[in-house]
C-alpha positions as CSV (number, residue, x, y, z in Angstrom):
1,X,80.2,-45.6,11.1
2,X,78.4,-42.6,10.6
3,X,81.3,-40.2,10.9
4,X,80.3,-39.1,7.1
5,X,77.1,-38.2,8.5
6,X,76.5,-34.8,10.1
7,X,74.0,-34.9,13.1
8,X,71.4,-33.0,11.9
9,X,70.8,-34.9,8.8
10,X,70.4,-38.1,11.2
11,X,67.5,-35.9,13.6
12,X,66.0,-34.6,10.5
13,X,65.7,-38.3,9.3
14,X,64.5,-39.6,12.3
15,X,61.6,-36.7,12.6
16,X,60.7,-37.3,8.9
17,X,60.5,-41.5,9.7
18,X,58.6,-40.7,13.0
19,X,56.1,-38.2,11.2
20,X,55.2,-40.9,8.3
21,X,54.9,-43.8,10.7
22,X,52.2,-41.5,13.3
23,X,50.8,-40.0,10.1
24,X,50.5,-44.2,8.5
25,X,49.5,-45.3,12.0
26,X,46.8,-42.2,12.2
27,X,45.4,-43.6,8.5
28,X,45.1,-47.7,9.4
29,X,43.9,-46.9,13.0
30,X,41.3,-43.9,13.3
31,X,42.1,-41.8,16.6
32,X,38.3,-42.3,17.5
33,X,38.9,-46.4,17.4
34,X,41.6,-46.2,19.9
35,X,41.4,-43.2,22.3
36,X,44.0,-45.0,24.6
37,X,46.4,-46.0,21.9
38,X,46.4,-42.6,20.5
39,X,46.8,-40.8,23.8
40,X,49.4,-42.6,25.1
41,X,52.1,-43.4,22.5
C-alpha cells in the first residue's frame, strides 16, 4: 500500500521518471529525426 507514502513524494517521482525518460528519449532519437514522434507524444 502506499499509505506510508505522502502524495507529493509519489508526483515528484513521477515528474523526475517522466523528465529522464523525454530527456533519454530526446538523446537516442534527435527531435529533427522524428518531427511527428516528438510533436505528438
Amino acid at each position: 500500500t502506499w499509505s506510508g507514502v505522502p502524495v507529493i513524494y509519489l508526483a515528484a517521482a513521477g515528474l523526475v521518471a517522466m523528465a529522464l525518460l523525454l530527456t533519454w528519449r530526446l538523446k537516442k532519437w534527435p527531435p529533427s529525426a522524428l518531427p511527428e514522434a516528438a510533436s505528438s507524444s
